[in-house]
N, C-alpha and C positions, 0 to 999 in steps of 0.2 A: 296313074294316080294310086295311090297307096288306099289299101282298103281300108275305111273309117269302123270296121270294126275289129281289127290286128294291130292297128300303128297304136301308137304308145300313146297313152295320157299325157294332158301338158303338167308340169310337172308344178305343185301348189307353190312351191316356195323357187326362188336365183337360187338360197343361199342357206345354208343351215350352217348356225355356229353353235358352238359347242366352247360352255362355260359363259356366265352373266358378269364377268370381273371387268377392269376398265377396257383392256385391251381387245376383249368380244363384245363390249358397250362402243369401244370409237368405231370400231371396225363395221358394226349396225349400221352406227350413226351415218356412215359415208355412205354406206347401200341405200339407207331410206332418202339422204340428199338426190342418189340416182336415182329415186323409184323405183326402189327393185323389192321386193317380196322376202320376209326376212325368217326364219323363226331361230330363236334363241332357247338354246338349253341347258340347263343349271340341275345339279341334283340337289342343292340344298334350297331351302324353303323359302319366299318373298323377302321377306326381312333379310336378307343376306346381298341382296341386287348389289349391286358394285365389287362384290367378293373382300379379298384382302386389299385393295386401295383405300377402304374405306377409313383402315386404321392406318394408315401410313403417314407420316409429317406432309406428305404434298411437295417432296424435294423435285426441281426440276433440271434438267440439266440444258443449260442453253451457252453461247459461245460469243465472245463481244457484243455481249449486250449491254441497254444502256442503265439499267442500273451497277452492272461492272464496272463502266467508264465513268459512272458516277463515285464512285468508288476509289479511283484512280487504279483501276485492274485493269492493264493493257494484256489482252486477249485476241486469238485470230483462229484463224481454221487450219492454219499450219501448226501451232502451237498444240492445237487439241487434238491434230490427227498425230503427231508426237507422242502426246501423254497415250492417247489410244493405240497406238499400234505400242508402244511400251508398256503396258498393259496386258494385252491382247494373245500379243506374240506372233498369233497365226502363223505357226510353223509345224501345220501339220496338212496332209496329204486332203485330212474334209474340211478344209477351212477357208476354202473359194468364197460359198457360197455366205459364211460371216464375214469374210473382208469386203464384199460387196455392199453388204447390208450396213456396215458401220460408213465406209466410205457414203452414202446416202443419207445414213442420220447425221452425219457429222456436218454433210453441208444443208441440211436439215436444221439442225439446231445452229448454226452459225446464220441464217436465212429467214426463210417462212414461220418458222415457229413459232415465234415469240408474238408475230401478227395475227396468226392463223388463232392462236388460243388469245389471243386481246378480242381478237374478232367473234370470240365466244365467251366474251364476259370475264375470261380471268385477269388477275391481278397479281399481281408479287410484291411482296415483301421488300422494301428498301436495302436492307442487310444481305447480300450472297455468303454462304458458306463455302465451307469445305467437307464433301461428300469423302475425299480419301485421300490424304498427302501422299501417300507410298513410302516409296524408299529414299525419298528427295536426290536424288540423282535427275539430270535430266533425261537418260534413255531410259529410267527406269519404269517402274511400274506407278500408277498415281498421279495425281493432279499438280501443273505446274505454279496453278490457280486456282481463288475459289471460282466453282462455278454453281454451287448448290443453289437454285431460288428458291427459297421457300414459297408456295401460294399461299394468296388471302384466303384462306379458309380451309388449308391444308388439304390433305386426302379428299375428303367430303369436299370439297370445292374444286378439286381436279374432276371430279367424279360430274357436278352438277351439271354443268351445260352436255355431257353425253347424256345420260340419263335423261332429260328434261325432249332429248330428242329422241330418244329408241320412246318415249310412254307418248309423243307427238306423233310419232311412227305407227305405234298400236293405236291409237286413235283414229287414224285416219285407214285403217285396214291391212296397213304394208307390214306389219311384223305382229308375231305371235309369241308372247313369252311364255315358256313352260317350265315351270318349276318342278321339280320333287320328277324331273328327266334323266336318270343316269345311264348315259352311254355305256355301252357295253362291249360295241362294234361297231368299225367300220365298212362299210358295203362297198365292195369291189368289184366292178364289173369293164372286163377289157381293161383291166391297168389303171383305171379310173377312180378314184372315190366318186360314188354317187348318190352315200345318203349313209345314214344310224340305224344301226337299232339298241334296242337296250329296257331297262325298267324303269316303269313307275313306281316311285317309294310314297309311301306310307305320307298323307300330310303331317305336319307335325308344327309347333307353335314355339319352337325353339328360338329365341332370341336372336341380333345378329351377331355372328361368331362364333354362337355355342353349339355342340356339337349335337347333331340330327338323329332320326333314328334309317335305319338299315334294310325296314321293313319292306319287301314286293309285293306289291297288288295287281300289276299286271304290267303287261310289255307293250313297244312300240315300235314302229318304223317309218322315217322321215327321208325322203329324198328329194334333191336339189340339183342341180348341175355343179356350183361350187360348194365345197364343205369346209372350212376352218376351223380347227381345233386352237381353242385359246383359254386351256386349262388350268394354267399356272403352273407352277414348280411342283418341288418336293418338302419342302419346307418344315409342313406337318406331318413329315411318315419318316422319324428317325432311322426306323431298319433301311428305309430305301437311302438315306443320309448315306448312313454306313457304308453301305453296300459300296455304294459310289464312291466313296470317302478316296483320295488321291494317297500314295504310298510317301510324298515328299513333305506331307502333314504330320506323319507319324499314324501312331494308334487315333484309332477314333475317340472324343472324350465317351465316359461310361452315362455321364450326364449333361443333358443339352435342355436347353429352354426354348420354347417356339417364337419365332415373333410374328407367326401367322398363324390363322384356325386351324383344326384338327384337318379341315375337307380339303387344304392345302395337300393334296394326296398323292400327286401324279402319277394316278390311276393312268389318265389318258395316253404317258409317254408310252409306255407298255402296250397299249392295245394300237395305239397308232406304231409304232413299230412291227408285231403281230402283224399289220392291214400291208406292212412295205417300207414303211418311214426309215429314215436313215437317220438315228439318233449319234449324235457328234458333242466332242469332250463333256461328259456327265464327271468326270474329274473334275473339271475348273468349275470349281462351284466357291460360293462366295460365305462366309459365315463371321459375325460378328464378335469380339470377346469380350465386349462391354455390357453386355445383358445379365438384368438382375431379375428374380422371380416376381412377377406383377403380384402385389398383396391383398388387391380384387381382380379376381383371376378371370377370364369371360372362357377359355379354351382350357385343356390339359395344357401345363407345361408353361403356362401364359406369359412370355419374356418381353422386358421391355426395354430397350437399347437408351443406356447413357450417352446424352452427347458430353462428355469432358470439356473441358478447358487444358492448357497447357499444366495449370501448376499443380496438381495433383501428382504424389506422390507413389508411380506403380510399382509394384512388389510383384513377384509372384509367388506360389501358396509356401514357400517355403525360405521366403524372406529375402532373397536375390530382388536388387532392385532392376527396373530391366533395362537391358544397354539401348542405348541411341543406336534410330533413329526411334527404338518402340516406348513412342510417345503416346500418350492420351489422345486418340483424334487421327494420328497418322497413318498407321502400316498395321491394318485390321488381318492379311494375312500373316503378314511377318510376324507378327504378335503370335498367332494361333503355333504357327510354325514352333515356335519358341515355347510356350508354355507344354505344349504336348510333348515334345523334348524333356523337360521338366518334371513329368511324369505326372501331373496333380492337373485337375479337370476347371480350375478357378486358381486366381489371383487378387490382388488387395488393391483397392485403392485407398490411399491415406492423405486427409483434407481437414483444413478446418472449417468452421462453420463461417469465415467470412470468406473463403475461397468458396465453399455450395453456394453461397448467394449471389456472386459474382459471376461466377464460371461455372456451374453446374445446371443440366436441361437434360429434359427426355424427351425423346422422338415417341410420335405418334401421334393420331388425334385426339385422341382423351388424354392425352397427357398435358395437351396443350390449349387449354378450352379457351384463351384468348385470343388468339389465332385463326383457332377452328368454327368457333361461332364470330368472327370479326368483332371482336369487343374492344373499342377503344379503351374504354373507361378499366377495364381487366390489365391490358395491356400495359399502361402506364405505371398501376402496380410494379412490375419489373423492375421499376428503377427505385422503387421504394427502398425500405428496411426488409431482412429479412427473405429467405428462398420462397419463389416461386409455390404454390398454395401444392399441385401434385408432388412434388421434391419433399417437400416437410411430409406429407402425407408417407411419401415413402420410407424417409428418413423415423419417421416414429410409431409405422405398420410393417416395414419389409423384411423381412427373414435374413435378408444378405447386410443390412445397417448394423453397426455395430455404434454406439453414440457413447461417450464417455467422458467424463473433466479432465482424464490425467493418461499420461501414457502408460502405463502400469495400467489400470485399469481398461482400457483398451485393448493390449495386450489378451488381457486376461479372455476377453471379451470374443476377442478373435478365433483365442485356444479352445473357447467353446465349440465355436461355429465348425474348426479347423483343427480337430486334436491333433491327427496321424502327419500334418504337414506343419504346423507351426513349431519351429525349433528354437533354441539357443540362439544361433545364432538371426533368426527374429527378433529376439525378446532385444538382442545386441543394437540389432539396425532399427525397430523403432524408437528405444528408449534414448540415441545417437540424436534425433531429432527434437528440437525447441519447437514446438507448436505454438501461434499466438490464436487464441480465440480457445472455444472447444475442439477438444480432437474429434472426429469422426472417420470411419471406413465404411466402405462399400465392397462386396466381395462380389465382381464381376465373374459371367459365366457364359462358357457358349452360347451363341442365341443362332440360331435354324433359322 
């Protein structure tokens, strides 16, 4: 019998996870279903609990489902594993262990999903979009289909049924949420992760999203038998962007917009590699070119992605309109690819104002407050007169809108925003266009 006063403490916590954003909020959620002992660590403040989901549209991605089939979208798990492995690629030496993991969500989201999350309250959206057409080829890269659901309540309601169970969780004893926690290290022992350490920051009453302060008041250490890091990306650490930035993209742009908070930092990728981790393609990273500067900013860099419609008129900064297939909505890398080639960090979209009220939206959850707070009566609005209440907001606050009666003017308008790229032959390829309504642009921009 092992002497009770050398054996080891039972250890407080199964599980220590590390980052409070959705996917270390589902991940609680399942431990406390098992009764297992949780504690959860975040370095930014309370108000931030959900991390960056919180601002997200709420897209989901699910596979012959029935609002698809309502739809008249015939859909299958061959078809999806199709668009996914053409996407994907998986043609490198570490990518076992992501072929496996997508082979699992794919029958995942063809399957249980869409029960599993009805079974907690969520809802969707009658409308499926389209998350990324690609290259429209069939082996190519991109969706053969829409498969985008929006949820009833976007972000914030992807977020609500975990949430409502890690705080049922703390209630009841089984998890400890620690805010203002920043890892620092992982604890190694015999090959194992088996706990944190790191500092305590400074409280601080910074709103959600906005950036915290840095301050150390003292340190900690937490051990578990299991530990999961689920820290988010890089998002908001353009130098780490760079860094990583793939040589098939070109130059990095000089200028990028966030469409996550600054704490979007992946500090963690760095230290969990440091502990052993095997970090695999930090190249294939994903970045949108639709992003315009939010003109109520909540982070540094505040970007907020246009969803387009087809008829909009793409330019890029130097008046090249852009070839097929680099449509509005389609081929978000192929786009990138193309503009940085180009030399210029931004491109033009050129619309009238009955095309914005038709076919122009923005992702996120404040951009969409009919959606995201479920307002009927908001919603219905939509089919009204006139853009969507955030869209005008942008259109007559936003730094990258350029609003004008005539193409001449316009023009002009642009040359301001765009001295060193707008040329002659701009002045050539707008003034070539009959616009019916008011002219309007939008000077989209990388968005992180």
């Amino acid at each position: 019998m092992a002497d009770p006063t050398t054996a080891p403490a039972p250890a407080e916590f199964d599980a220590v996870i590390v980052g409070a954003g959705l996917s270390g909020l589902v991940a609680a959620a399942e431990l406390v279903d098992a009764g297992r002992r949780v504690a959860i660590l975040d370095q930014e403040p309370e108000a931030s609990l959900g991390g960056q989901a919180v601002w997200s549209f709420g897209g989901l991605f699910l596979v012959d489902s029935p609002e698809q089939r309502r739809l008249g979208v015939r859909d299958s798990l061959d078809l999806a594993r199709q668009d996914w492995l053409g996407t994907a690629g998986f043609d490198r030496d570490d990518d076992e262990w992501g072929r496996r993991w997508a082979e699992a969500y794919l029958e995942f989201a063809a399957g249980e999903k869409r029960a599993w999350l009805r079974g907690k309250g969520l809802r969707f959206f009658p409308v499926v979009g389209w998350a990324e057409r690609g290259q429209g080829r069939a082996i190519g890269h991109g969706n053969s289909v829409p498969r985008f659901h929006i949820t009833w309540g976007t972000g914030p309601g992807v977020l609500e049924p975990f949430v409502a169970r890690v705080r049922a969780g703390e209630a009841a004893g089984l998890v400890s949420l620690r805010f203002r926690h920043r890892v620092d290290e992982l604890i190694v022992d015999g090959g194992a992760v088996v706990g944190v350490r790191g500092s305590r920051l400074a409280e601080d009453e910074a709103v959600r999203g906005a950036p915290s302060n840095r301050d150390v008041v003292g340190d900690f250490e937490v051990r578990a038998p299991a530990v999961i890091v689920a820290s988010g990306g890089i998002g908001g650490n353009h130098d780490l962007v760079r860094s990583a930035w793939p040589e098939r993209l070109g130059t990095p742009p000089a200028h990028m917009l966030s469409g996550v908070p600054a704490h979007v930092d992946g500090r963690m990728l760095g230290i969990a590699e440091a502990s052993g981790a095997r970090l695999v393609n930090g190249d294939r990273m994903w970045h949108y070119t639709e992003g315009i500067a939010n003109w109520d900013p909540v982070w540094p860099a505040h970007g907020i992605r246009i969803l387009p419609g087809p008829s909009s008129m793409w330019f890029d900064a130097a008046g090249q309109r852009l070839p097929a297939p680099l449509f509005p909505g389609f081929d978000t890398l192929g786009t990138l690819e193309h503009l940085m080639r180009a030399g210029h960090d931004h491109s033009w979209f050129v619309l009238t104002q009955r095309i914005i009220e038709k076919e122009f939206a923005l992702s996120g959850s404040e951009q969409n407050p009919d959606l995201t707070n479920k307002d009927l009566r908001l919603l219905a609005d939509r089919i009204g007169s006139g853009a969507p209440g955030p869209v005008e907001a942008f259109k007559q606050h936003g730094a990258d809108f350029v609003v004008a009666d005539t193409l001449p003017e316009l023009l002009d308008g642009m040359r301001r925003l765009s001295p060193t790229a707008c040329s002659t032959r701009a002045s050539s390829s707008a003034r070539s266009w009959r616009a019916t309504g008011r002219p309007c642009t939008s000077s989209p921009r990388t968005c992180s």
